[in-house]
C-alpha positions in Angstrom: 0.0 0.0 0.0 1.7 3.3 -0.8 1.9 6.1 1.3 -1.0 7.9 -0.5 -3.6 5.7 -0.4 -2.5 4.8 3.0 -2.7 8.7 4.3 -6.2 8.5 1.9 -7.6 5.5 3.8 -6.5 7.1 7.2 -8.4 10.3 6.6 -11.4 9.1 5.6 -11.5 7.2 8.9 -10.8 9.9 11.1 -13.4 11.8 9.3 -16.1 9.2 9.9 -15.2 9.1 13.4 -15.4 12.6 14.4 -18.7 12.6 12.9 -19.5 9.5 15.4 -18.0 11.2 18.4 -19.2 14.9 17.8 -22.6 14.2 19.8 -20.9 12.5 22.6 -21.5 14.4 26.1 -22.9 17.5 24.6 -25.2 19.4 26.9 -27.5 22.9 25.3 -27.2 26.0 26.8 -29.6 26.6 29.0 -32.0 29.4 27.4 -32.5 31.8 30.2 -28.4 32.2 29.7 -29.0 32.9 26.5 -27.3 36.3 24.7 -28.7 38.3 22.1 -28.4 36.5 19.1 -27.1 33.1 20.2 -28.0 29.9 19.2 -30.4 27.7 21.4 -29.6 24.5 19.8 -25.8 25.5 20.6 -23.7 22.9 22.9 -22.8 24.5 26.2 -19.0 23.2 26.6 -18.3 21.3 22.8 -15.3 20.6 23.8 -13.5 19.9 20.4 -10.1 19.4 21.4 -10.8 16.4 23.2 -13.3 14.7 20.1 -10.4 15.4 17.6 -7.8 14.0 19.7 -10.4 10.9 20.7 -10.9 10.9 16.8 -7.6 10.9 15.7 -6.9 7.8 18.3 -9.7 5.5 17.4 -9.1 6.2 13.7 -6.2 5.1 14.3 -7.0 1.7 16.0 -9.2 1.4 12.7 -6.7 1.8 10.2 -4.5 -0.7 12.1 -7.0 -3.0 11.9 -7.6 -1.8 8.4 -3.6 -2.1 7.5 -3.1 -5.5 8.6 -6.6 -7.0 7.4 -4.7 -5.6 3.8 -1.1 -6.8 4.5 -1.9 -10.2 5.8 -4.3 -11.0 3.0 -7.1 -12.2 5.0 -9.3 -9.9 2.5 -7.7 -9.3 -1.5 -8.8 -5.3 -1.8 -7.6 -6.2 -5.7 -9.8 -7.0 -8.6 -8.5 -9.9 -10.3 -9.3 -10.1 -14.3 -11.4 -12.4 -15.5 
């Protein structure tokens, strides 16, 4: 697997897994704290850091899994002719 499709591959699973872990222990503001002109529907603490650096590890357990599932052979990811 080149480096490319390997950085590819990676990214596309840290992707999908932020998505899965952005709703994880997000509270709403309460609305009589609301400002002028903020959002009601917005999160109180997201707390970002901590989703892309809980992202960034399990997409990396995942593309482990992913690497050696291609390296060992278990699963041919190539289309043979014929």
């Amino acid at each position: 697997m080149s480096i490319t499709i390997a950085l590819a591959v990676y990214v596309v699973f840290w992707w999908i897994t932020l998505l899965m872990v952005l709703p994880f222990g997000v509270h709403r503001v309460n609305p009589t704290d609301l400002i002028s002109g903020e959002d009601p529907g917005a999160p109180q603490k997201p707390m970002i850091i901590y989703k892309f650096i809980a992202a960034t590890v399990i997409a990396g357990i995942f593309f482990a899994i992913f690497y050696w599932i291609h390296e060992s052979g278990i699963i041919n990811f190539r289309s043979t002719p014929g």
